[in-house]
mmCIF file of the N, C-alpha and C atoms, coordinates in Angstrom:
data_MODEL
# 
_entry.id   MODEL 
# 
loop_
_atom_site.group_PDB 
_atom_site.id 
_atom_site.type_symbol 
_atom_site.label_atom_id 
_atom_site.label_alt_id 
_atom_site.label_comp_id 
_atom_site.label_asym_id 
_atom_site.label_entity_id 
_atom_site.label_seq_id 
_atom_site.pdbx_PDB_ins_code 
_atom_site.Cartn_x 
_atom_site.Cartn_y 
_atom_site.Cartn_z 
_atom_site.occupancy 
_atom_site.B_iso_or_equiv 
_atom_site.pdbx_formal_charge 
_atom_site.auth_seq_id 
_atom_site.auth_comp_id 
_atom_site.auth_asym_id 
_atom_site.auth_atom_id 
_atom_site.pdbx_PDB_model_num 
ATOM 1   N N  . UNK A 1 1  ? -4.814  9.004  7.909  1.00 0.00 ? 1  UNK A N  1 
ATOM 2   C CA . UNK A 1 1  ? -3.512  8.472  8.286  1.00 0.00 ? 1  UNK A CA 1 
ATOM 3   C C  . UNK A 1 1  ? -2.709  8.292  7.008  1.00 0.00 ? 1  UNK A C  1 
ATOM 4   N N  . UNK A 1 2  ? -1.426  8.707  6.977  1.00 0.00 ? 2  UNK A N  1 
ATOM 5   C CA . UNK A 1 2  ? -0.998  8.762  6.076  1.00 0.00 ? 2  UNK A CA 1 
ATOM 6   C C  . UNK A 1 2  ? -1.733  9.186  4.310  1.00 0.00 ? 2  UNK A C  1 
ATOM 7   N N  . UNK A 1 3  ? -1.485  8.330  3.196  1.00 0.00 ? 3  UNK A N  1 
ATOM 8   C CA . UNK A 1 3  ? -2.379  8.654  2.271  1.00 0.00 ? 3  UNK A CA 1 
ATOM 9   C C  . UNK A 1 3  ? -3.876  7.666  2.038  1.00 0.00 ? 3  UNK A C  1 
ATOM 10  N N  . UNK A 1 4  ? -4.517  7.525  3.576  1.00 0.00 ? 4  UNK A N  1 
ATOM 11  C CA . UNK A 1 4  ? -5.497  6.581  3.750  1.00 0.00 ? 4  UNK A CA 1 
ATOM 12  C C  . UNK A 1 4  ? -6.540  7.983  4.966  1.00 0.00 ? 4  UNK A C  1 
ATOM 13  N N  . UNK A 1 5  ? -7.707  7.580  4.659  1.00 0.00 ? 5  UNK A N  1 
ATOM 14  C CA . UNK A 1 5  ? -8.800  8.087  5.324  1.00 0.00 ? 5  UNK A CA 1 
ATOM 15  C C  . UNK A 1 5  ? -8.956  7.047  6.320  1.00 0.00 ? 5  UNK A C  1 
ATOM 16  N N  . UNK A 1 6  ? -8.862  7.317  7.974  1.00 0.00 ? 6  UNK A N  1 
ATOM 17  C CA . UNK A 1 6  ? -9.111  6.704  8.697  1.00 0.00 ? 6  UNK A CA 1 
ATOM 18  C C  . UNK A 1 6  ? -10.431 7.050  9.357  1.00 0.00 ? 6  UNK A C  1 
ATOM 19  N N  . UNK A 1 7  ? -11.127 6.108  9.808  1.00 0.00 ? 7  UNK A N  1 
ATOM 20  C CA . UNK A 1 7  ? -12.658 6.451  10.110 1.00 0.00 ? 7  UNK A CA 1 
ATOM 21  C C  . UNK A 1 7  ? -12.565 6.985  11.715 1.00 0.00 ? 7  UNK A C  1 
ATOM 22  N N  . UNK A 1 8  ? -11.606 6.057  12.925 1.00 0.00 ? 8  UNK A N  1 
ATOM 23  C CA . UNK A 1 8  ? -11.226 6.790  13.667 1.00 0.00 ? 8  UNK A CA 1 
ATOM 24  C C  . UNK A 1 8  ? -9.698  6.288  14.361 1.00 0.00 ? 8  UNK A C  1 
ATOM 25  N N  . UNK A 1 9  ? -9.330  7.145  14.969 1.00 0.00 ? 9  UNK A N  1 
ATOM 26  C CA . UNK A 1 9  ? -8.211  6.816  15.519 1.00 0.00 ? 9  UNK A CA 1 
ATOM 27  C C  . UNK A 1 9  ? -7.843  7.272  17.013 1.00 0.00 ? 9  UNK A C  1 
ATOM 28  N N  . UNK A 1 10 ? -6.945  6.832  17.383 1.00 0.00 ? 10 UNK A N  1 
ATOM 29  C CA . UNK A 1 10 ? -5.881  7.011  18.811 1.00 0.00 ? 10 UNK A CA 1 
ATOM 30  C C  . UNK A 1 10 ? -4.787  6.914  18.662 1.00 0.00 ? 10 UNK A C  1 
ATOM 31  N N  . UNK A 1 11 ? -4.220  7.907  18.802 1.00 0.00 ? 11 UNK A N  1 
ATOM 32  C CA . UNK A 1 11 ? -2.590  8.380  18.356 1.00 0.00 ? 11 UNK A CA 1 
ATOM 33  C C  . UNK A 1 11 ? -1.842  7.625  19.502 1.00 0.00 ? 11 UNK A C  1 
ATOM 34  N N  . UNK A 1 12 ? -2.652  7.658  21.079 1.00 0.00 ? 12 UNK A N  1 
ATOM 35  C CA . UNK A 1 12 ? -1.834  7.382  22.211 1.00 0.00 ? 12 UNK A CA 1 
ATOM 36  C C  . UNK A 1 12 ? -1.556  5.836  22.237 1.00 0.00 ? 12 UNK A C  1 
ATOM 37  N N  . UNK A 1 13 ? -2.980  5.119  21.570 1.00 0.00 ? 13 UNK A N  1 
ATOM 38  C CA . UNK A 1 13 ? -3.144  3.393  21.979 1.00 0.00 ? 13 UNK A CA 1 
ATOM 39  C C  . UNK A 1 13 ? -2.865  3.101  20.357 1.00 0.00 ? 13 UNK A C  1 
ATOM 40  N N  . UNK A 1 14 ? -2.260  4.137  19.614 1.00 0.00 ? 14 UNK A N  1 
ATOM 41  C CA . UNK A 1 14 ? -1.813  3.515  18.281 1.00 0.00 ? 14 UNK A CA 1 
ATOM 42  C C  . UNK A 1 14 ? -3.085  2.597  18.010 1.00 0.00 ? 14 UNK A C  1 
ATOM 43  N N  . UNK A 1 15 ? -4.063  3.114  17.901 1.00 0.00 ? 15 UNK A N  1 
ATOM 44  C CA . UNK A 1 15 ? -5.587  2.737  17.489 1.00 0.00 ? 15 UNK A CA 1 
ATOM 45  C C  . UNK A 1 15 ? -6.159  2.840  16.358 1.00 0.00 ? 15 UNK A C  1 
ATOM 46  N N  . UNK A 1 16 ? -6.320  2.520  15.008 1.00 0.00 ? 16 UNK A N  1 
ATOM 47  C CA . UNK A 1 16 ? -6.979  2.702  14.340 1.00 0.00 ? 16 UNK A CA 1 
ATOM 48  C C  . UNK A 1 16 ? -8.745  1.900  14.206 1.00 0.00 ? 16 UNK A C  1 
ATOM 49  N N  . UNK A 1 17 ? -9.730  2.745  13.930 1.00 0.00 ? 17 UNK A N  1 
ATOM 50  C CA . UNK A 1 17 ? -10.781 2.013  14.011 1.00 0.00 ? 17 UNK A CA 1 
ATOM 51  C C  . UNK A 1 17 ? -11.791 2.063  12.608 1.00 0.00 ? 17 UNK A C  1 
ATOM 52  N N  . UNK A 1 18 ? -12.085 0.874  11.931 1.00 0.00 ? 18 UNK A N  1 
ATOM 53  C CA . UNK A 1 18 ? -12.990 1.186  10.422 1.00 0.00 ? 18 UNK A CA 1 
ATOM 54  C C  . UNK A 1 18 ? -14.012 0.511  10.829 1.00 0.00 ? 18 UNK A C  1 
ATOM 55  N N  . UNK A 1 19 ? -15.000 1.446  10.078 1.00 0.00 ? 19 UNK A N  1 
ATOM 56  C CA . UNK A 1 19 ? -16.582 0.637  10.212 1.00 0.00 ? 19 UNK A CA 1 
ATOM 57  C C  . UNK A 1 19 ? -16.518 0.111  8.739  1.00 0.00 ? 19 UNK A C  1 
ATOM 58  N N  . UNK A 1 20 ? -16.898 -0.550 8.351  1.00 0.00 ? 20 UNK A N  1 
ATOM 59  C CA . UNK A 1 20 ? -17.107 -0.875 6.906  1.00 0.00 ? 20 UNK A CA 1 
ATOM 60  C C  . UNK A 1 20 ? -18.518 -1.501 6.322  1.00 0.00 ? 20 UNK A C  1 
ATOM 61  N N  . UNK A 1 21 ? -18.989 -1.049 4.668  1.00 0.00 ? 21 UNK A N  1 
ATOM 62  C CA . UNK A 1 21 ? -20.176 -1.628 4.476  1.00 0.00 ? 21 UNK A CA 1 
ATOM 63  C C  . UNK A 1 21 ? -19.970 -2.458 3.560  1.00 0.00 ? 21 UNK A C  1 
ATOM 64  N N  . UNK A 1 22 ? -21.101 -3.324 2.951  1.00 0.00 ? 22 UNK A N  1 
ATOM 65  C CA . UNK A 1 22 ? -20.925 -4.560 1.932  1.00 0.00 ? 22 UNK A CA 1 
ATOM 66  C C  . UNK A 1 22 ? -19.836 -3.899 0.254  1.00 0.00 ? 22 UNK A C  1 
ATOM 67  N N  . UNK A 1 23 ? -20.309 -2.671 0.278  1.00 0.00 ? 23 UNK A N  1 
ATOM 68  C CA . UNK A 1 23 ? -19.103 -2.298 -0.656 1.00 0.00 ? 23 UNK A CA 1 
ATOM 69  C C  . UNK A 1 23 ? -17.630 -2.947 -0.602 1.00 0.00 ? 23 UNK A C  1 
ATOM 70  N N  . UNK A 1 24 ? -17.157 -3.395 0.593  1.00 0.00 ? 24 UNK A N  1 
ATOM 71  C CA . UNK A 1 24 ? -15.582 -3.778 0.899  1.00 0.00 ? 24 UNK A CA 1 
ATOM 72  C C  . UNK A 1 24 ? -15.592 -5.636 0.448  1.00 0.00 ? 24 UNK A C  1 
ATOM 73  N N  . UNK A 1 25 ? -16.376 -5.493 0.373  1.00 0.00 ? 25 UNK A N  1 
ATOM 74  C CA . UNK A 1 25 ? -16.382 -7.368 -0.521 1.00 0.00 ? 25 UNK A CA 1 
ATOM 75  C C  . UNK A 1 25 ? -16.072 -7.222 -1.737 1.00 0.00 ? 25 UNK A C  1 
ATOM 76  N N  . UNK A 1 26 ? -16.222 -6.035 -2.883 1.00 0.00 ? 26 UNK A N  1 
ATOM 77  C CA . UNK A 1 26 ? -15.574 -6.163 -4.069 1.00 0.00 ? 26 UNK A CA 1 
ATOM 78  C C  . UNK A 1 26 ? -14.283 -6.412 -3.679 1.00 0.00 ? 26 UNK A C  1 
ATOM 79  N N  . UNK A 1 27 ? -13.580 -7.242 -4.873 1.00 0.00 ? 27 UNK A N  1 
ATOM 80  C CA . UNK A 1 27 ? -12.519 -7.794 -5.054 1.00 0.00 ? 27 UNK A CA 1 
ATOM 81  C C  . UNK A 1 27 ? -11.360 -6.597 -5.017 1.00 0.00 ? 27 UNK A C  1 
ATOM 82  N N  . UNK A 1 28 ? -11.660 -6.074 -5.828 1.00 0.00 ? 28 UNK A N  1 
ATOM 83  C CA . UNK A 1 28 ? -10.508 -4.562 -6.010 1.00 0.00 ? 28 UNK A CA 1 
ATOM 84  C C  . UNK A 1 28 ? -10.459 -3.625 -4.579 1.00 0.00 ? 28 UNK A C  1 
ATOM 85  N N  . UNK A 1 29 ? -11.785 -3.644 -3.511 1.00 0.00 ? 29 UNK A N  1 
ATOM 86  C CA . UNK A 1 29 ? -12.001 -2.800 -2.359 1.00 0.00 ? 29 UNK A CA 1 
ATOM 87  C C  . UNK A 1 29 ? -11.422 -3.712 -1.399 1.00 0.00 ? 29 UNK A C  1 
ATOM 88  N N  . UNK A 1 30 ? -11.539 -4.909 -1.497 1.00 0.00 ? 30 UNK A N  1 
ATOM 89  C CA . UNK A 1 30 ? -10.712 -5.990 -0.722 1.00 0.00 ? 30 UNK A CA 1 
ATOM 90  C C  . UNK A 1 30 ? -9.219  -5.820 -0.995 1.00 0.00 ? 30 UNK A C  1 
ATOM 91  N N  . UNK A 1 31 ? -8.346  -5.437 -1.743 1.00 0.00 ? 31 UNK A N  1 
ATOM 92  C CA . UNK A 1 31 ? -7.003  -5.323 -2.206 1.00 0.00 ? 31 UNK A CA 1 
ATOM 93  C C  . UNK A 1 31 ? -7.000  -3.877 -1.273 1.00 0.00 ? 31 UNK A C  1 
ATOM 94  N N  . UNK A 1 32 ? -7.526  -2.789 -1.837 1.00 0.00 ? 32 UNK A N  1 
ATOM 95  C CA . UNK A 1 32 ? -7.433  -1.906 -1.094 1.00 0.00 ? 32 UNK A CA 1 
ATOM 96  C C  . UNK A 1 32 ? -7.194  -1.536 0.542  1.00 0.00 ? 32 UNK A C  1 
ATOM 97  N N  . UNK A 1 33 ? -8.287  -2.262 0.918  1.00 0.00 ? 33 UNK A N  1 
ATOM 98  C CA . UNK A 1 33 ? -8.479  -2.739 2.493  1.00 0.00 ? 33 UNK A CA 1 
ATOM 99  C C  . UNK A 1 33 ? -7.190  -3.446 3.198  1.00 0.00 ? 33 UNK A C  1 
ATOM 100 N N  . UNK A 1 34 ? -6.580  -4.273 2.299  1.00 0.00 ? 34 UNK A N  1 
ATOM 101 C CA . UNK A 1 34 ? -5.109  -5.354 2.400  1.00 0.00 ? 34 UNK A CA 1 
ATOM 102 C C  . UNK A 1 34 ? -4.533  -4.057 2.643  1.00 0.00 ? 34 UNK A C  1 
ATOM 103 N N  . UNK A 1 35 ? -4.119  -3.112 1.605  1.00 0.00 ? 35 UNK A N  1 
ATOM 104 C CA . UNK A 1 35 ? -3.066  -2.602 1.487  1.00 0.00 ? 35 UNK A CA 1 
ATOM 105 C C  . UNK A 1 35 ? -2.703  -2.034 2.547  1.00 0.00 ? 35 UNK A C  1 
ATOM 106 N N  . UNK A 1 36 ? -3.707  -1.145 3.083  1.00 0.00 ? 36 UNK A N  1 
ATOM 107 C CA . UNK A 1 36 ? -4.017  0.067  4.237  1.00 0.00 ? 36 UNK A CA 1 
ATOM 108 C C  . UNK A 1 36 ? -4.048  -0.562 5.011  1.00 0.00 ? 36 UNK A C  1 
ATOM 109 N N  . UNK A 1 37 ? -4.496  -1.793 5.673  1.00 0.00 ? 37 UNK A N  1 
ATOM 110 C CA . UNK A 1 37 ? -3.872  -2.525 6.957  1.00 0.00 ? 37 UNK A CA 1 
ATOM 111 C C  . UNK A 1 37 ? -2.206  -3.059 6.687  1.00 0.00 ? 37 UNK A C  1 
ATOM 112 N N  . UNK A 1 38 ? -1.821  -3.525 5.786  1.00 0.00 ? 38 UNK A N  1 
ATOM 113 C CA . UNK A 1 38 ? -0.545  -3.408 5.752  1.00 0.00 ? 38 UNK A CA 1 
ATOM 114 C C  . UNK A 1 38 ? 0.371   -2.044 6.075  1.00 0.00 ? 38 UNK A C  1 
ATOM 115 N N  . UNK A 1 39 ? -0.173  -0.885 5.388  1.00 0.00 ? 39 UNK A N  1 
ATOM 116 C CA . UNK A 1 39 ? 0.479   0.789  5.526  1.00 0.00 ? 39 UNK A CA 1 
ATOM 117 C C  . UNK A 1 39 ? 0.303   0.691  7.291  1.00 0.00 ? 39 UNK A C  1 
ATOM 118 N N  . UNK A 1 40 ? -0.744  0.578  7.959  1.00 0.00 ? 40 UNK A N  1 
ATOM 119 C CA . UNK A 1 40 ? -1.169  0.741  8.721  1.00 0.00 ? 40 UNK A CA 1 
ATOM 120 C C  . UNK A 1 40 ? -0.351  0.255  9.559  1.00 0.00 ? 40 UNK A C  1 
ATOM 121 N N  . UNK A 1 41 ? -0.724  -1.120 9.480  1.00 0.00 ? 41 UNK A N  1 
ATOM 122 C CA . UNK A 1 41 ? 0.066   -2.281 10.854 1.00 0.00 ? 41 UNK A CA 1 
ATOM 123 C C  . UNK A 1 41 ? 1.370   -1.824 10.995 1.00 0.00 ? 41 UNK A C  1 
ATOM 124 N N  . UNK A 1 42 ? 2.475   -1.409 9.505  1.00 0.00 ? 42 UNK A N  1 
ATOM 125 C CA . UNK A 1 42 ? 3.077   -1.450 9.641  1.00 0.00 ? 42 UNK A CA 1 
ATOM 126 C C  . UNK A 1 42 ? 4.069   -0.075 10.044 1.00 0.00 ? 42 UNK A C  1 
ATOM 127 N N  . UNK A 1 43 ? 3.042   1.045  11.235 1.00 0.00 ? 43 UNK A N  1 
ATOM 128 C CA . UNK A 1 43 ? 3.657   2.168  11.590 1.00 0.00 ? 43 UNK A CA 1 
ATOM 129 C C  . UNK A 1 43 ? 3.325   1.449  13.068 1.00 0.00 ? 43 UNK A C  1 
ATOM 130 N N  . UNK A 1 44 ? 2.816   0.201  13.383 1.00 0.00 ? 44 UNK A N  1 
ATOM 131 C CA . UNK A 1 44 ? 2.863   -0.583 14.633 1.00 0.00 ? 44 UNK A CA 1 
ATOM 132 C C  . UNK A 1 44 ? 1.445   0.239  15.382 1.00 0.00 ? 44 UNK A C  1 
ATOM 133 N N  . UNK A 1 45 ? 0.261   0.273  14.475 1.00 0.00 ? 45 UNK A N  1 
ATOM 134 C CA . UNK A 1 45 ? -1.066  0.309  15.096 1.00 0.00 ? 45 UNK A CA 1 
ATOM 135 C C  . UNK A 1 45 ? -1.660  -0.459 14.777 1.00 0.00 ? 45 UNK A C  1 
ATOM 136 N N  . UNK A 1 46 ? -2.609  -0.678 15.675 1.00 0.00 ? 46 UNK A N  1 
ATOM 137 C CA . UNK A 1 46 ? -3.516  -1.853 15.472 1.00 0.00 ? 46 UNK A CA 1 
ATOM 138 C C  . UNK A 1 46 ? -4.826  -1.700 14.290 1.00 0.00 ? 46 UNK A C  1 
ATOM 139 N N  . UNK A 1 47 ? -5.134  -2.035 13.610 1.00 0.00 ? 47 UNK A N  1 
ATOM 140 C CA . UNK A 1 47 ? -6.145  -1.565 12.831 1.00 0.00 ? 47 UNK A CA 1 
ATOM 141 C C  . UNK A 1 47 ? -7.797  -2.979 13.508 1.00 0.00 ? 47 UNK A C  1 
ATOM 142 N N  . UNK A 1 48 ? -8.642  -2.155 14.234 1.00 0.00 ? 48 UNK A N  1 
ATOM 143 C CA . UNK A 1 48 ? -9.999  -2.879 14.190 1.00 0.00 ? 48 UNK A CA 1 
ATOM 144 C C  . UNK A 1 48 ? -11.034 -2.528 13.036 1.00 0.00 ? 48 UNK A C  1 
ATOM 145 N N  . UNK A 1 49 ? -11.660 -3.560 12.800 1.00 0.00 ? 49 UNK A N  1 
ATOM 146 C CA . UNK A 1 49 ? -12.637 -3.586 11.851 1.00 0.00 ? 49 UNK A CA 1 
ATOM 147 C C  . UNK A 1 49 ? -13.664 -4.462 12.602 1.00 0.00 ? 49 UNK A C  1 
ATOM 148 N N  . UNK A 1 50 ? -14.888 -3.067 11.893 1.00 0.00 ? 50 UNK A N  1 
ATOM 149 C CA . UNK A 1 50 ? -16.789 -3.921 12.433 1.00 0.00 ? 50 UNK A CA 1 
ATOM 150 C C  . UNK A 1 50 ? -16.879 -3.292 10.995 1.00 0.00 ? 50 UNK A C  1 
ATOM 151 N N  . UNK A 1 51 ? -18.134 -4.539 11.070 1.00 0.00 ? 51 UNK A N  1 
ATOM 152 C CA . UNK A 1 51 ? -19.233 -3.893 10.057 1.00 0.00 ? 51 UNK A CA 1 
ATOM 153 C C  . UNK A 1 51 ? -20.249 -3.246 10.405 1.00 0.00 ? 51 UNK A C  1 
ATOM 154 N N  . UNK A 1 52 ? -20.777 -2.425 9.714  1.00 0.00 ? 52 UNK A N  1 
ATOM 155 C CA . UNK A 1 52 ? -21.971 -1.560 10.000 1.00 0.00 ? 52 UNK A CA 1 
ATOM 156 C C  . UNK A 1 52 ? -23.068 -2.389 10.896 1.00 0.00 ? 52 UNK A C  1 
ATOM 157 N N  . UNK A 1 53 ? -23.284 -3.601 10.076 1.00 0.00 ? 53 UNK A N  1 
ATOM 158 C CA . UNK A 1 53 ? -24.595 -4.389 10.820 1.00 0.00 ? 53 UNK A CA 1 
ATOM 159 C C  . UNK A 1 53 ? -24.173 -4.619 12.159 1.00 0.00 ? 53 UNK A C  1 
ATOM 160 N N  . UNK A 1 54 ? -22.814 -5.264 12.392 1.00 0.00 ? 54 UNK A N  1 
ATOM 161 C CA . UNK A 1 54 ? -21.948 -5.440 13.959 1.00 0.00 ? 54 UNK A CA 1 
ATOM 162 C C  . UNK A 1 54 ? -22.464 -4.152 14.515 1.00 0.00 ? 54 UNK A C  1 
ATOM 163 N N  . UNK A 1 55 ? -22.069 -3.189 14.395 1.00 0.00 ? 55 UNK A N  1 
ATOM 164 C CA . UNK A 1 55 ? -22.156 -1.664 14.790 1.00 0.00 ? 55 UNK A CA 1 
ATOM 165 C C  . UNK A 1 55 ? -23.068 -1.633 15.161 1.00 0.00 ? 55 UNK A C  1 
ATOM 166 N N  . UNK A 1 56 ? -24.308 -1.632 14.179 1.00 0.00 ? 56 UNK A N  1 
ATOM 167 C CA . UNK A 1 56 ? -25.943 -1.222 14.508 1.00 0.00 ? 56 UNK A CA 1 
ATOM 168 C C  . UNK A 1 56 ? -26.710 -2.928 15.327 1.00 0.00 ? 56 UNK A C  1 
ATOM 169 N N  . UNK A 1 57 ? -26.258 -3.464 15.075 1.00 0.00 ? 57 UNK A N  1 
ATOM 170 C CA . UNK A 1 57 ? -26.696 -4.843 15.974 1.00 0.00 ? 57 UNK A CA 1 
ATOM 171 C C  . UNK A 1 57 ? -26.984 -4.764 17.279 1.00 0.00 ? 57 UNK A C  1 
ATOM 172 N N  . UNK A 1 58 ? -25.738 -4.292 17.923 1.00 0.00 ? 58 UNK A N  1 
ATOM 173 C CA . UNK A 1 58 ? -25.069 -3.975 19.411 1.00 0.00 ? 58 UNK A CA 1 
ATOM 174 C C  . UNK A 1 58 ? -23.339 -3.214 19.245 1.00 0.00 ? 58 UNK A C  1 
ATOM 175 N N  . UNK A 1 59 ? -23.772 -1.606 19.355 1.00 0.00 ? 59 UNK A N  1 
ATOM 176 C CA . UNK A 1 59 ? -23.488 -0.793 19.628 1.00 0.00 ? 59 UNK A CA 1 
ATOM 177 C C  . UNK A 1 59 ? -22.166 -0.511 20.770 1.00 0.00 ? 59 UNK A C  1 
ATOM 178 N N  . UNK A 1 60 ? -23.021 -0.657 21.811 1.00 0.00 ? 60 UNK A N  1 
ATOM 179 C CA . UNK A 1 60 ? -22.057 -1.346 23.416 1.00 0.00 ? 60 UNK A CA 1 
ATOM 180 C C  . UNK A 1 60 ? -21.236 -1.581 23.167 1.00 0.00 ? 60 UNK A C  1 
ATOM 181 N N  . UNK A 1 61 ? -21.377 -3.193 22.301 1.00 0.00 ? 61 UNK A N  1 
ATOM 182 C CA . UNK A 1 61 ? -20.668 -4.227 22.734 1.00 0.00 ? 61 UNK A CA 1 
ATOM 183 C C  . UNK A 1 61 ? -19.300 -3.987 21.891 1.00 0.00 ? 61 UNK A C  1 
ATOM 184 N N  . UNK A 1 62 ? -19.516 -3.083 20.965 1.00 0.00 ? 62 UNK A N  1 
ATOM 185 C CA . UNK A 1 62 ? -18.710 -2.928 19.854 1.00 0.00 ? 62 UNK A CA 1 
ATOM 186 C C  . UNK A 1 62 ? -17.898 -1.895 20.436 1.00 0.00 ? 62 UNK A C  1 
ATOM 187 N N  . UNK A 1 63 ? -18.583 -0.603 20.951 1.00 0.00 ? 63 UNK A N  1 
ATOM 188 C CA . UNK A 1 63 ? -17.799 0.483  21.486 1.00 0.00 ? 63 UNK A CA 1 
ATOM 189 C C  . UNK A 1 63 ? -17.110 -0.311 23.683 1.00 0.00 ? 63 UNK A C  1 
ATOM 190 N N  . UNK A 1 64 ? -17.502 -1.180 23.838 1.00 0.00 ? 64 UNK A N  1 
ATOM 191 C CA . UNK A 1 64 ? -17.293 -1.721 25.254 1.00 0.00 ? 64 UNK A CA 1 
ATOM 192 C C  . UNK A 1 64 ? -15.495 -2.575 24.434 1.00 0.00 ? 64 UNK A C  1 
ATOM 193 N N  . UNK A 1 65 ? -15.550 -3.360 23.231 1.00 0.00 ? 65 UNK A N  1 
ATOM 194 C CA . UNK A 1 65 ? -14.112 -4.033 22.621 1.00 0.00 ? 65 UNK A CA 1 
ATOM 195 C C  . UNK A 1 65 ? -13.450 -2.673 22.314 1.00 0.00 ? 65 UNK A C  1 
ATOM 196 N N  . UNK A 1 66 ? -13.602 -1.914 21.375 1.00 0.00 ? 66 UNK A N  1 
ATOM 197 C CA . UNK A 1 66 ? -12.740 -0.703 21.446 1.00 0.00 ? 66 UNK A CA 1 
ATOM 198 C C  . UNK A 1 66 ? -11.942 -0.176 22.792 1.00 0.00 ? 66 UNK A C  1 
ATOM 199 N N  . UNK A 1 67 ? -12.642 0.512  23.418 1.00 0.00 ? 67 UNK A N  1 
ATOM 200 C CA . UNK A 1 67 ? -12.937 0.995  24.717 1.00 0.00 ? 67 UNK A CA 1 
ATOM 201 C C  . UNK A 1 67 ? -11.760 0.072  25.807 1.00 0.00 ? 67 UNK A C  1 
ATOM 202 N N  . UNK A 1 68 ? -11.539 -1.141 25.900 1.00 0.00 ? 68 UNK A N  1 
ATOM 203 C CA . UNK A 1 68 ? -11.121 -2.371 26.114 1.00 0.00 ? 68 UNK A CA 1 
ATOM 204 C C  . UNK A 1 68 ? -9.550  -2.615 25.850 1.00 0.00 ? 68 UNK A C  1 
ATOM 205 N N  . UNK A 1 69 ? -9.738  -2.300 24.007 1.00 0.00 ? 69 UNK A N  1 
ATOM 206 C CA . UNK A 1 69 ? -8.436  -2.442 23.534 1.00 0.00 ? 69 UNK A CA 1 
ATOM 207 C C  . UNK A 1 69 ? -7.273  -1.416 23.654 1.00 0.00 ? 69 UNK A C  1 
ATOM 208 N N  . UNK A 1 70 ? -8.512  -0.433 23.408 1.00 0.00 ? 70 UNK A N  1 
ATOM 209 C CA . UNK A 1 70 ? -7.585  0.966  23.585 1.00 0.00 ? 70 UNK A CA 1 
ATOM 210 C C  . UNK A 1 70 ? -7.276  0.868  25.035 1.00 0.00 ? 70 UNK A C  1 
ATOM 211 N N  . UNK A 1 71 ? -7.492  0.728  26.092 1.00 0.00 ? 71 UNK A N  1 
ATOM 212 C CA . UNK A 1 71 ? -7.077  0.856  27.351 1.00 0.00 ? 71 UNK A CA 1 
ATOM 213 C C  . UNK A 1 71 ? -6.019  0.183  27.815 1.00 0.00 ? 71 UNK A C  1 
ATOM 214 N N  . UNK A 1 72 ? -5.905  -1.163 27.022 1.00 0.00 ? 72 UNK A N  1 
ATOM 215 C CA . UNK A 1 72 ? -4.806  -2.241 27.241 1.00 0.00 ? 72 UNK A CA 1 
ATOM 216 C C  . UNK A 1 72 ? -3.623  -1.597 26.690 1.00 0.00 ? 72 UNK A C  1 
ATOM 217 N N  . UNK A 1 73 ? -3.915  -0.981 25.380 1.00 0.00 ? 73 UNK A N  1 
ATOM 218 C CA . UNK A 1 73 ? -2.679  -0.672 24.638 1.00 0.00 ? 73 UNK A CA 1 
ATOM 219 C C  . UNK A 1 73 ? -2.240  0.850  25.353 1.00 0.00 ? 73 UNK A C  1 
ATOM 220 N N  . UNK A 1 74 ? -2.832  1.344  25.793 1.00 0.00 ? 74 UNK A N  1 
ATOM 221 C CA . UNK A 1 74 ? -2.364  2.677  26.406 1.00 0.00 ? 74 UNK A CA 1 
ATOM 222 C C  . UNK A 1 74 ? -1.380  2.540  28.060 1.00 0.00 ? 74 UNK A C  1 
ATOM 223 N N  . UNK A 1 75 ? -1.856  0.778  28.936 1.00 0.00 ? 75 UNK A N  1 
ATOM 224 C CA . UNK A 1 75 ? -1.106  0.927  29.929 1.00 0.00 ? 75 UNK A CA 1 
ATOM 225 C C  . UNK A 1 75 ? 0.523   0.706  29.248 1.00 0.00 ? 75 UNK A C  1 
ATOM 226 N N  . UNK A 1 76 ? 1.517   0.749  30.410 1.00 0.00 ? 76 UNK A N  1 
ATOM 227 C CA . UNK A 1 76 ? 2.723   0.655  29.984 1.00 0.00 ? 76 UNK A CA 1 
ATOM 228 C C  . UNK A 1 76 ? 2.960   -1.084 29.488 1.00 0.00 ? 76 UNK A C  1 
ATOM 229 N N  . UNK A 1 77 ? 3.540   -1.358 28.771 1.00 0.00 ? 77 UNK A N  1 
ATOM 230 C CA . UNK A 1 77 ? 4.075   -2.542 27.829 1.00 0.00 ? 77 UNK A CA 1 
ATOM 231 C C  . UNK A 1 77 ? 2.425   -3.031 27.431 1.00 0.00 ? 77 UNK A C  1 
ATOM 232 N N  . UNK A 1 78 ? 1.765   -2.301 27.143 1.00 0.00 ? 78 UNK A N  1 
ATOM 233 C CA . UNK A 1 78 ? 0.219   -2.742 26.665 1.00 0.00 ? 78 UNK A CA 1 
ATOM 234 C C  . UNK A 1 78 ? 0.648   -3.526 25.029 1.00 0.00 ? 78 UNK A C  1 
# 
């Protein structure tokens, strides 16, 4: 997306989705992370974030909130 690597997206529910690992706790990867949800938010998509362990924990439950959000944002005035 733009000059940012998005992990996944939905063009229709204006969806962006990042998995992220303990790397994003450095201080400088944390600024980074700011920025690109700012670039992001501010073409009016939503940006979600899991962490890997969320991810691999429960799977479902993670792809069942996606799944969820994206559907809300895709009906009309979602």
């Amino acid at each position: 997306m733009g000059p940012f690597i998005a992990d996944f997206v939905c063009h229709g529910a204006r969806l962006e989705v990042e998995l992220y690992g303990g790397v994003h706790d450095a201080p400088d990867v944390i600024q980074r992370d700011q920025d690109r949800r700012l670039w992001i938010e501010g073409r009016s998509y939503l940006m979600l974030r899991f962490s890997n362990s969320e991810v691999l924990r429960d799977a479902k439950k993670t792809a069942d909130e996606i799944s969820r959000i994206a559907l809300s944002r895709l009906k009309p005035g979602g």
